[in-house]
C-alpha positions as CSV (number, residue, x, y, z in Angstrom):
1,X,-102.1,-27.7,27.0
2,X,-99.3,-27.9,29.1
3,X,-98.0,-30.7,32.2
4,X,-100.2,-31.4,34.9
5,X,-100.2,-29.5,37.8
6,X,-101.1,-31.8,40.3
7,X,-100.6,-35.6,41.3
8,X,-102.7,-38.2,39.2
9,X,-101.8,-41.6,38.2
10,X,-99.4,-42.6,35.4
11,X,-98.1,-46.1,33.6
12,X,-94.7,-47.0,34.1
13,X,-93.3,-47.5,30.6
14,X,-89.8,-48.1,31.3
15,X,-88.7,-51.9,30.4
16,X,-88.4,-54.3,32.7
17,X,-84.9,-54.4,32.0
18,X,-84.0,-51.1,32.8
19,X,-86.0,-51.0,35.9
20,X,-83.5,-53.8,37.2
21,X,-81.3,-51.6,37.3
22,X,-82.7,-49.5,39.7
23,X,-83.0,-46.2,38.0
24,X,-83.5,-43.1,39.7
25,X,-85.5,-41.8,37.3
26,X,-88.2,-43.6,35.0
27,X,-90.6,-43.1,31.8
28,X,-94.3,-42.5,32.5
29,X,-96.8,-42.0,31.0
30,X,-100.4,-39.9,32.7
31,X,-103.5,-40.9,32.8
32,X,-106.8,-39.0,32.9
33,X,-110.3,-39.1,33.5
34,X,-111.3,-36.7,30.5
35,X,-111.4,-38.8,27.0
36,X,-110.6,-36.7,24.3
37,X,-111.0,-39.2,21.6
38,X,-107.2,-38.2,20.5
39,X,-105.8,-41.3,18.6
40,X,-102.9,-41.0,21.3
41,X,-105.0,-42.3,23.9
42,X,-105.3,-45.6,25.1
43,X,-108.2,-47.0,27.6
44,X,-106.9,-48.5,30.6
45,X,-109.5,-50.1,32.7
46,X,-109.7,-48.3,36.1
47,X,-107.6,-45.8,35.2
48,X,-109.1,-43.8,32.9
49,X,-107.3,-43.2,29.5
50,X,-103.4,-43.2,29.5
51,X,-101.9,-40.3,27.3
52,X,-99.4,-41.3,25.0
53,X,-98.5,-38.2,23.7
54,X,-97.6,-37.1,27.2
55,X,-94.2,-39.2,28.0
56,X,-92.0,-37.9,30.8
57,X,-89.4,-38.5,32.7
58,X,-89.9,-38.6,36.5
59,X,-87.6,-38.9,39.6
60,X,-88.3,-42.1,41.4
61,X,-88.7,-39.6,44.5
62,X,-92.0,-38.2,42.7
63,X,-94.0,-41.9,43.2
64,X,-96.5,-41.3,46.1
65,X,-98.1,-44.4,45.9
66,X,-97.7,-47.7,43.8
67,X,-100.7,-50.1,42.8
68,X,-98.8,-52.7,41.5
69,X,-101.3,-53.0,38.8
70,X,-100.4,-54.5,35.6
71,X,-102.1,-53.4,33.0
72,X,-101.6,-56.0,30.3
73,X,-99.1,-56.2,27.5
74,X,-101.3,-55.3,24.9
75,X,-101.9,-51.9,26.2
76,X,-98.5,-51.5,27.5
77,X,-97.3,-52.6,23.9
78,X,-99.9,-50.1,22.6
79,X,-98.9,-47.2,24.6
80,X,-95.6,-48.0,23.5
81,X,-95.9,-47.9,20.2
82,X,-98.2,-44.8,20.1
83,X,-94.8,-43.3,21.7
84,X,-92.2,-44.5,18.8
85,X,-94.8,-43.0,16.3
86,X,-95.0,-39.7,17.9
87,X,-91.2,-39.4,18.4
88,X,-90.8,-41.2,14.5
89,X,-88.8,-44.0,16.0
């Protein structure tokens, strides 16, 4: 299975931190409509299921539209973590 070919929506999972900096490129992380039931997934109300095991790295000229949605820090912390597992960090 390889990288999305088209536009869908995606979690920002670059820190806070970082993003003050005003980066011109950010961590993200895709979500989908299709549940797989993969233990890298996590739910995300309204959004379908964000895949963990999908982080990239995207130009900040690749965002076509911003929500401004937070999805909580227990799934952002989740996502997270899913991420430092699958990397062994």
């Amino acid at each position: 299975m390889g990288e999305a070919g088209y536009v869908r929506p995606a979690i920002v999972v670059t820190s806070d931190e970082v993003l003050e900096f005003r980066q011109h490129a950010i961590a993200v992380v895709p979500c989908t409509t299709t549940k797989r039931g993969w233990l890298s997934e996590v739910d995300i109300t309204g959004f379908g299921v964000a895949q963990a095991h999908l982080p990239t790295t995207i130009s900040v000229d690749r965002i076509v539209e911003t929500t401004e949605t937070n999805i909580g820090s227990v799934a952002l912390h989740q996502i997270r973590e899913l991420i430092s597992d699958l990397l062994g960090i």
